[in-house]
N, C-alpha and C positions, 0 to 999 in steps of 0.2 A: 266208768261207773255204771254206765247201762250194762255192759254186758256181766258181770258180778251179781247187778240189780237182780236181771235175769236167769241167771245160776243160782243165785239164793233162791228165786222164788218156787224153779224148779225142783230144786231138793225138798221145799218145803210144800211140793207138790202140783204145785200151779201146773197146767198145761197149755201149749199153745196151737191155734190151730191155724195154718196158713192162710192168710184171708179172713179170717174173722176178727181180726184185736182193731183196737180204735183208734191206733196210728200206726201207720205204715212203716216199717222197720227195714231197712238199706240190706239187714242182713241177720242173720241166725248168730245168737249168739259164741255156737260152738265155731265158724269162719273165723272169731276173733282166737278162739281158745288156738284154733287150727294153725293159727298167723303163728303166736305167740311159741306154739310147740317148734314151730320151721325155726323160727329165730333161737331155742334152746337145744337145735339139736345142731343148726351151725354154729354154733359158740358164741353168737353176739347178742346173748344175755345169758346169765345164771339164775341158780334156783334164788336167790338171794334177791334177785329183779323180780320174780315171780311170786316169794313172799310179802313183798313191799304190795306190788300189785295186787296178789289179795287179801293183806291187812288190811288196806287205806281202802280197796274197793267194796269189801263188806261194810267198813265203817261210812261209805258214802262221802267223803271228804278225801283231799289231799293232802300228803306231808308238808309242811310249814318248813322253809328255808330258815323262818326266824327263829322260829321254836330251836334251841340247840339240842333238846333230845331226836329232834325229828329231822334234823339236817340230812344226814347221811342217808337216809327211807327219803328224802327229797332229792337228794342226787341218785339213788338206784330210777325211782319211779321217771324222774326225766329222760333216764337214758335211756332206760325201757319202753315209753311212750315216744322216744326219739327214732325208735332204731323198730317201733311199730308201725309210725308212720308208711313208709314207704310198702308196705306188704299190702297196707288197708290201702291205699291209693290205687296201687294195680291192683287189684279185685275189685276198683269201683265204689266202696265199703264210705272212702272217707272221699274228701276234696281238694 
């Protein structure tokens, strides 16, 4: 959600400057996008995990497993936030 947060605000022109914002950030947004590119270009995720991820993360909320239209964008987004884990942990990013 943050890193979306932060791609929205940037297109919409915000800037950042290293050391200046009022909470301390693990990491640069584009490290996530960076993550996200290594796991699409070894195949363990599609553009279809990448769309969920930035539907739901512009929208600031998560797919609903109960929701039946939202099921399936609920099992992409899991797998993809599943299979992100690991990339964000070795860079330090997450814990």
């Amino acid at each position: 959600m943050w890193t979306m947060a932060a791609l929205i605000a940037r297109r919409e022109g915000a800037r950042y400057i290293a050391g200046k914002g009022l909470v301390s950030r693990p990491c640069d947004q584009d490290d996530v996008v960076k993550c996200l590119d290594g796991l699409y270009r070894q195949r363990r995720i599609d553009l279809a995990h990448a769309r969920v991820l930035r539907i739901w993360g512009e929208r600031q909320i998560t797919p609903s497993c109960v929701v039946a239209v939202e099921r399936f964008d609920y099992k992409l987004w899991t797998e993809a936030l599943g299979r992100l884990e690991w990339p964000l942990r070795i860079k330090g990013i997450v814990v």
